[in-house]
C-alpha positions in Angstrom: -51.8 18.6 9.5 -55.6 19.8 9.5 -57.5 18.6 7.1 -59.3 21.3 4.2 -63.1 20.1 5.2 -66.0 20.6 3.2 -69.7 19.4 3.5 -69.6 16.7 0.6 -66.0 15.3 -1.1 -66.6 14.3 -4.6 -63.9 11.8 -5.7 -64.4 11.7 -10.0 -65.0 14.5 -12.6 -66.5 12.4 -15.3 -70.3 12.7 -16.1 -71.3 11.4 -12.6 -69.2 13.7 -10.8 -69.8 16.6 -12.8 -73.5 16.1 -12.4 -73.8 15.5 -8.6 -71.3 18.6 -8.0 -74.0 20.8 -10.1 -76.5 19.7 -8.3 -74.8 20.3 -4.7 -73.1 23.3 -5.7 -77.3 24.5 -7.0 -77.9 23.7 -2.9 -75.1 26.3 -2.1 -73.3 23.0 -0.4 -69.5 23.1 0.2 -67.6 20.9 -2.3 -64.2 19.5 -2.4 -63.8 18.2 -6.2 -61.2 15.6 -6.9 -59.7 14.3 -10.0 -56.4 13.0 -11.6 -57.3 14.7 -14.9 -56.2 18.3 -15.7 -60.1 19.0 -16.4 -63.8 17.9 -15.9 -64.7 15.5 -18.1 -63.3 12.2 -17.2 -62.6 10.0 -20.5 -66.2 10.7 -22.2 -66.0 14.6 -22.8 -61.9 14.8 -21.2 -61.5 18.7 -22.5 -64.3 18.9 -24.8 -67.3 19.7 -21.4 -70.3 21.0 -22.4 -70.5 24.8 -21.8 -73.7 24.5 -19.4 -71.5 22.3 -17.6 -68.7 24.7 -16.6 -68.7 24.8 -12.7 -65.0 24.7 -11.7 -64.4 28.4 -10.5 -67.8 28.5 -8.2 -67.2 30.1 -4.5 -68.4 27.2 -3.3 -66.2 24.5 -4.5 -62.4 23.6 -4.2 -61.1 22.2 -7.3 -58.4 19.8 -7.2 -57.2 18.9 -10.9 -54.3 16.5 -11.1 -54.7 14.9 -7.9 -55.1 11.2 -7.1 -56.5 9.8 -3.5 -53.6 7.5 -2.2 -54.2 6.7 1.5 -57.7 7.3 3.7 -58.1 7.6 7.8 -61.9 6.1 7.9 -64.7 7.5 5.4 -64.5 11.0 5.9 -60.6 12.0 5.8 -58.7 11.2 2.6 -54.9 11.7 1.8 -54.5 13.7 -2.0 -51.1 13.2 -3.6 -50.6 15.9 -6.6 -49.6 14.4 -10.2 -49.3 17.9 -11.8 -46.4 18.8 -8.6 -45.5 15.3 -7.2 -42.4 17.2 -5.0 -46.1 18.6 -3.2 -46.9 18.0 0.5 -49.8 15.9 0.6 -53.0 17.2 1.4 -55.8 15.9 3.7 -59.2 16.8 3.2 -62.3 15.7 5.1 -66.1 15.8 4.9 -69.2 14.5 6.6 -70.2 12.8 3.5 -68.5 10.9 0.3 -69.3 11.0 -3.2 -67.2 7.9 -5.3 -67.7 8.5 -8.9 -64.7 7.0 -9.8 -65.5 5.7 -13.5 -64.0 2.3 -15.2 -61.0 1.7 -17.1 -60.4 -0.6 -20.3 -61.1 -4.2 -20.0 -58.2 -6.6 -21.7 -58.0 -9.9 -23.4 -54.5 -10.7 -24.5 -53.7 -12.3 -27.8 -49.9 -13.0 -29.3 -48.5 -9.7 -30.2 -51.1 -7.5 -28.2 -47.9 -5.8 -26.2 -46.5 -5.0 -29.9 -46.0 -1.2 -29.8 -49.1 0.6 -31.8 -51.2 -1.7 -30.0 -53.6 0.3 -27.5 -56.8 -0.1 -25.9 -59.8 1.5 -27.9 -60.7 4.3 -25.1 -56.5 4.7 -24.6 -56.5 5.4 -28.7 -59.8 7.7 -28.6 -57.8 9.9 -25.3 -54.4 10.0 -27.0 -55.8 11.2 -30.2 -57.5 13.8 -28.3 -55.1 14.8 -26.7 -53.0 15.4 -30.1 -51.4 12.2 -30.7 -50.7 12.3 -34.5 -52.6 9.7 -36.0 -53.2 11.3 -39.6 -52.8 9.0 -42.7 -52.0 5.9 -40.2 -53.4 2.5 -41.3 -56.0 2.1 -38.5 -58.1 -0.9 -37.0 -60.3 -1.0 -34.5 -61.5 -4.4 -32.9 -63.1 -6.0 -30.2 -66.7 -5.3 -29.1 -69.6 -2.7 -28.2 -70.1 0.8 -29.0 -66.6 2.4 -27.9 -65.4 0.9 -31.1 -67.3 3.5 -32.7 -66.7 6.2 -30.6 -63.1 5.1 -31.1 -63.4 5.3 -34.7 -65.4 8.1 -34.9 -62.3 10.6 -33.1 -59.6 8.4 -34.9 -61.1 9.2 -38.3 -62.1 12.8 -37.9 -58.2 13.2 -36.6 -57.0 12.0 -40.3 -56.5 7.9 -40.1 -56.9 5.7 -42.4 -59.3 3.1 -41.0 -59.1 0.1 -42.8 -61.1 -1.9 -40.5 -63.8 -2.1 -37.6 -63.7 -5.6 -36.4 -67.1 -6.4 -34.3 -66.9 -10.1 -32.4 -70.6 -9.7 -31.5 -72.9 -11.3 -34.5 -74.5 -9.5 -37.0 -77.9 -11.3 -35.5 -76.8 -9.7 -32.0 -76.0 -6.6 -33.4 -79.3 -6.3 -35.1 -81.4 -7.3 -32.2 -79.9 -4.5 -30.0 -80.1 -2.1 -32.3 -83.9 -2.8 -32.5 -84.8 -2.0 -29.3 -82.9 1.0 -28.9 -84.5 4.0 -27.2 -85.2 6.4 -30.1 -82.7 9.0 -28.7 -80.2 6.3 -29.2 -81.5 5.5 -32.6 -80.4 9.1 -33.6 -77.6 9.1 -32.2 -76.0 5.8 -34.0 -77.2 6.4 -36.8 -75.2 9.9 -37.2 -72.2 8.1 -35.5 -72.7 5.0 -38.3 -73.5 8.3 -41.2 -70.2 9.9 -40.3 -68.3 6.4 -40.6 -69.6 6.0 -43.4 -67.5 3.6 -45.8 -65.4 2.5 -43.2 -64.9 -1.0 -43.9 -67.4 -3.0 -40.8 -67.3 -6.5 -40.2 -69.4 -8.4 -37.5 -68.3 -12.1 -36.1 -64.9 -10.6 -37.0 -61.8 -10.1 -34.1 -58.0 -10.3 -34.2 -56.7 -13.7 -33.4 -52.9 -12.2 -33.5 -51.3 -8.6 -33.8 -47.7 -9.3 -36.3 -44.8 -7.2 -36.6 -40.9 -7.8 -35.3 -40.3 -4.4 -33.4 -43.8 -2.7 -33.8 -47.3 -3.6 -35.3 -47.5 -4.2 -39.0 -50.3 -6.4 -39.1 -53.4 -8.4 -37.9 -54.4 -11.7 -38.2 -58.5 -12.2 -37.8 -60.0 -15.0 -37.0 -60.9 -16.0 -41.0 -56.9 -16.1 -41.6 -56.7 -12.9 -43.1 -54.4 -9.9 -42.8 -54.8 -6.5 -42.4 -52.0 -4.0 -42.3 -52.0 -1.4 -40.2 -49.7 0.5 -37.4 -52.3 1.4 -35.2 -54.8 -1.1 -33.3 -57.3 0.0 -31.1 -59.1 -3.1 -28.3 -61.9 -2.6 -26.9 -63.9 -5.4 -25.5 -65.5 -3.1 -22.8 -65.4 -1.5 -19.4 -64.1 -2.6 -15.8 -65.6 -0.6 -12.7 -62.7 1.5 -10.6 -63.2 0.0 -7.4 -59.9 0.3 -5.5 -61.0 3.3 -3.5 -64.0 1.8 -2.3 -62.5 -1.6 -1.4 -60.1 0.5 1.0 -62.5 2.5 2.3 -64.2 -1.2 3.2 -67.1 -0.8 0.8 -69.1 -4.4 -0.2 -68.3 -5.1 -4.0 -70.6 -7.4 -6.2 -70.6 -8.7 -9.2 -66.8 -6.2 -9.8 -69.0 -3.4 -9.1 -69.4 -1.0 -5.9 -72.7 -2.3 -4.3 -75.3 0.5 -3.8 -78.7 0.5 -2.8 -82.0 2.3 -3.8 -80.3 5.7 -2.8 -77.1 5.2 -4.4 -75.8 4.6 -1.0 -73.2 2.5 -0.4 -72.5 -0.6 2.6 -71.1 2.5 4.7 -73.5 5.2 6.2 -72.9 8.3 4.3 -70.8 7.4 1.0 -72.7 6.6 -2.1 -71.5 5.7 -5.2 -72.6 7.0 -9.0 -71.7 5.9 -12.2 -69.9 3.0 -14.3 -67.9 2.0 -10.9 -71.4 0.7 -9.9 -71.8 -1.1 -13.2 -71.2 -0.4 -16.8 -74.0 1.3 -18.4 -72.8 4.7 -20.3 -73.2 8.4 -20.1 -76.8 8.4 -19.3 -76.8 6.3 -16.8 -73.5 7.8 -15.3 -75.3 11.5 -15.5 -78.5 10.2 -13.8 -76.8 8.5 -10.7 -74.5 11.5 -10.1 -77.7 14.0 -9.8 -79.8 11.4 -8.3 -77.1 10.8 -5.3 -76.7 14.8 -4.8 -79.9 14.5 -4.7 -80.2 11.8 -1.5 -77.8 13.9 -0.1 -79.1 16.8 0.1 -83.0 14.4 1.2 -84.3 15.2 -1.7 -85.6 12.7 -4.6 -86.7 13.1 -8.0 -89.5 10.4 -9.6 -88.6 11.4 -13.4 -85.1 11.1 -12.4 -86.1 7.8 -11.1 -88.1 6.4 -14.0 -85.1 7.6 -16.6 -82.6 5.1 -13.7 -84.8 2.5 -14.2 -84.7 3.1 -18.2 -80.7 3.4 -17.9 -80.2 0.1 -15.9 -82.4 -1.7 -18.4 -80.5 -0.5 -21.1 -77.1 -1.5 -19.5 -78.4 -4.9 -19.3 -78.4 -5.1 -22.9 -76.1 -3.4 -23.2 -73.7 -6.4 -21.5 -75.5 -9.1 -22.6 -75.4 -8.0 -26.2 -71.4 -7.4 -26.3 -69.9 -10.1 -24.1 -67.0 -11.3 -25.3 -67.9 -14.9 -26.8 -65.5 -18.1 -24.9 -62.9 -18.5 -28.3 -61.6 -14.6 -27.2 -60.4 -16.2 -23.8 -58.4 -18.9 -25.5 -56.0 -16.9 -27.9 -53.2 -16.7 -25.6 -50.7 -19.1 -26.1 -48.0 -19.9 -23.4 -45.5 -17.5 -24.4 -48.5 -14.5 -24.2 -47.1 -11.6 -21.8 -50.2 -11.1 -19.4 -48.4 -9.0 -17.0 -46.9 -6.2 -18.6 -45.6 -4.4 -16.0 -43.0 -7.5 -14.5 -43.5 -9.0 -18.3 -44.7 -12.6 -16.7 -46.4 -15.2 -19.7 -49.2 -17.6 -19.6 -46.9 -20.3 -19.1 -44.9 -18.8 -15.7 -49.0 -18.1 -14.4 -50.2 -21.5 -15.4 -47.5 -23.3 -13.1 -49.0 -21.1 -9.8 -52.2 -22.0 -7.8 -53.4 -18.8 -7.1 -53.1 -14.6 -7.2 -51.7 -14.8 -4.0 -49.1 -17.5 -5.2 -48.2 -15.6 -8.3 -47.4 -12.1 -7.3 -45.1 -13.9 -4.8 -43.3 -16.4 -7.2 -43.7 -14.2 -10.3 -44.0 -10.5 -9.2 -47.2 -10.6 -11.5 -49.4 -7.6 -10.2 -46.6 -5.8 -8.9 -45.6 -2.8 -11.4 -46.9 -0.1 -11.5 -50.8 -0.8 -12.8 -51.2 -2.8 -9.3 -53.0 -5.7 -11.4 -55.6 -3.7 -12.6 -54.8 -4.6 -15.8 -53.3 -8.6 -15.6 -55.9 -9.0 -12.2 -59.3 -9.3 -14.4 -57.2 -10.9 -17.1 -55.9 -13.8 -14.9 -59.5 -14.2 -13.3 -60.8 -15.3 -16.7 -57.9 -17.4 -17.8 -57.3 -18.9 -15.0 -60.1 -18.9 -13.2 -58.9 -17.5 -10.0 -60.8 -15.2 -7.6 -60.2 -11.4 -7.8 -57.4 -10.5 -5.4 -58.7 -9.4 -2.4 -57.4 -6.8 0.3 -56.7 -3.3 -1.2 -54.1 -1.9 0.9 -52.0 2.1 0.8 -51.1 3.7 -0.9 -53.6 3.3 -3.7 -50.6 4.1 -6.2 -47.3 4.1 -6.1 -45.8 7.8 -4.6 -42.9 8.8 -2.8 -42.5 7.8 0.8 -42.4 11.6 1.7 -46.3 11.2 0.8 -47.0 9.9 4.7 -43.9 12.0 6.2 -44.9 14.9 8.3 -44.6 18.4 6.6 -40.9 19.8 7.6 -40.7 22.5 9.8 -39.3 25.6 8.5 -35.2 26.0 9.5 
């Protein structure tokens, strides 16, 4: 089948995408757009874009909503398999250069009880609220570390919960030292998040040792020995760069991130990279990558641009160093914790294998449906062992029709 071609392939419609498609689409460039979300957004604005940044029905750009990249032949050619229409032929689509803006996902740290229904990640509460889950009048708390938390709390309270708690592991020294050297825009900014939270019960040095309930959450435990009940519990303890796609594509990774240089560019000649899947920094920094790599693109730079990257990475260093996850979080999971939810394999079955390699074999561990994104990272700082390495197709699991040849009409 030929592929749809374009001049640049955007893989990502959060902040970096949507900025580096502006930018190309401003340089009248041909622009194949690629997300699994239903809209622009990614999981920072999902369907609440900013007006200015409405871009999807230009002449210039193909728009592909609801589809996920499962399979690639080299840099330039990638195989699309639809989510909205899975029974739809798969679609190839190819261009001379490669855009990854391919965002993060939650970062986990299991504790007993954390696969309790009405447990969910912060940033998986914040979307399903927006999306309409009904969250009014439930007892709400919200733990783990960095500013998602109040993000988190900020959409869960304005939908109607009742937060009882915001549990912050990070010390209340640490808290106030980063909030001291925060750029003043930032200064604003929390302080209207922290003036509409206001009376919302806060709590620094504080996290969940244990989530209670029989047949769905009741409860927490902190790490003082008290209880809070509640039915909902958002964790957040921060972000993971998506690097799957990159890693197939043969991309160098460092440090969990996609490797980039000056120009955003990655270790292969025409892709680059923008975003938190080259390091976890927020929506500034994600907004500045995605124009400044449309901007390499297209040979063109931009030294204010530059100076506010320079700002962005500085602040993401804090950012990380402030919110790590202190060592006690890593030792709350006792032997009978689930750390594999997808083939429901404990601490104990992981602790009695050498490696990744050795568990996915003897356990299944890693082989459900998340891939190990999830129980991967989780088992790296248990256990200690390596990331898994080798990425291999399809990215996801899809039908097998996915790599069949189309059928020829009867």
């Amino acid at each position: 089948m030929n592929p749809v071609e374009a001049d640049v392939i955007v893989v990502g419609a959060g902040p970096a995408g949507l900025a580096a498609v502006r930018r190309l689409l401003q340089a009248n460039q041909r622009v194949i757009w690629v997300d699994q979300g239903a809209r622009p957004g990614g999981q920072i604005w999902r369907s609440a874009v900013p007006q200015q940044w409405e871009i999807a029905t230009h002449p210039h750009l193909l728009w592909l909503p609801g589809h996920a990249v499962i399979a690639a032949e080299g840099q330039q050619r990638l195989l699309l398999h639809s989510l909205i229409n899975p029974s739809q032929a798969s679609l190839w689509i190819s261009a001379p250069r490669l855009l990854l803006a391919l965002g993060a996902r939650e970062r986990f740290l299991p504790f007993p009880g954390w696969t309790l229904p009405g447990v969910h990640g912060a940033g998986g509460l914040q979307a399903l609220v927006k999306n309409g889950w009904p969250i009014r009048s439930q007892r709400t708390v919200l733990a783990g570390s960095g500013p998602l938390l109040l993000a988190a709390a900020d959409t869960v309270r304005a939908a109607g919960a009742d937060l009882r708690l915001i549990a912050e592991q990070a010390s209340a020294t640490t808290l106030t030292r980063f909030a001291a050297r925060l750029p003043q825009g930032k200064i604003a900014q929390a302080a209207a998040l922290r003036w509409r939270l206001r009376g919302a019960p806060y709590r620094a040095a504080t996290w969940v040792v244990r989530a209670l309930g029989e047949y769905k959450l009741e409860a927490v435990e902190l790490n003082d020995g008290s209880h809070v009940s509640c039915e909902a519990l958002g964790i957040g303890f921060g972000l993971l760069p998506n690097t799957a796609l990159a890693e197939l594509l043969g991309c160098r990774i460092s440090a969990g991130a996609i490797a980039v240089d000056g120009a955003l560019q990655t270790s292969l000649k025409d892709v680059y990279a923008a975003g938190e899947c080259t390091g976890i920094g927020g929506v500034d920094k994600a907004l500045i990558e995605g124009e400044l790599a449309a901007l390499q693109m297209l040979g063109q730079d931009d030294a204010r641009l530059r100076r506010a990257h320079v700002r962005a990475q500085a602040f993401a260093g804090r950012l990380a160093a402030s919110f790590a996850p202190r060592p006690a979080l890593l030792q709350l999971a006792d032997a009978k914790t689930t750390i594999c939810r997808c083939e429901n394999v404990t601490l104990a079955e992981l602790k009695t294998q050498a490696d990744w390699r050795s568990a996915k074999l003897q356990t299944r561990c890693g082989m459900g449906a998340c891939q190990g994104r999830i129980c991967g990272p989780i088992t790296q700082e248990l256990l200690g062992w390596p990331a898994q390495q080798g990425v291999r197709e399809p990215l996801q699991p899809v039908p097998l029709g996915c790599f069949l040849p189309p059928r020829e009409p009867a």
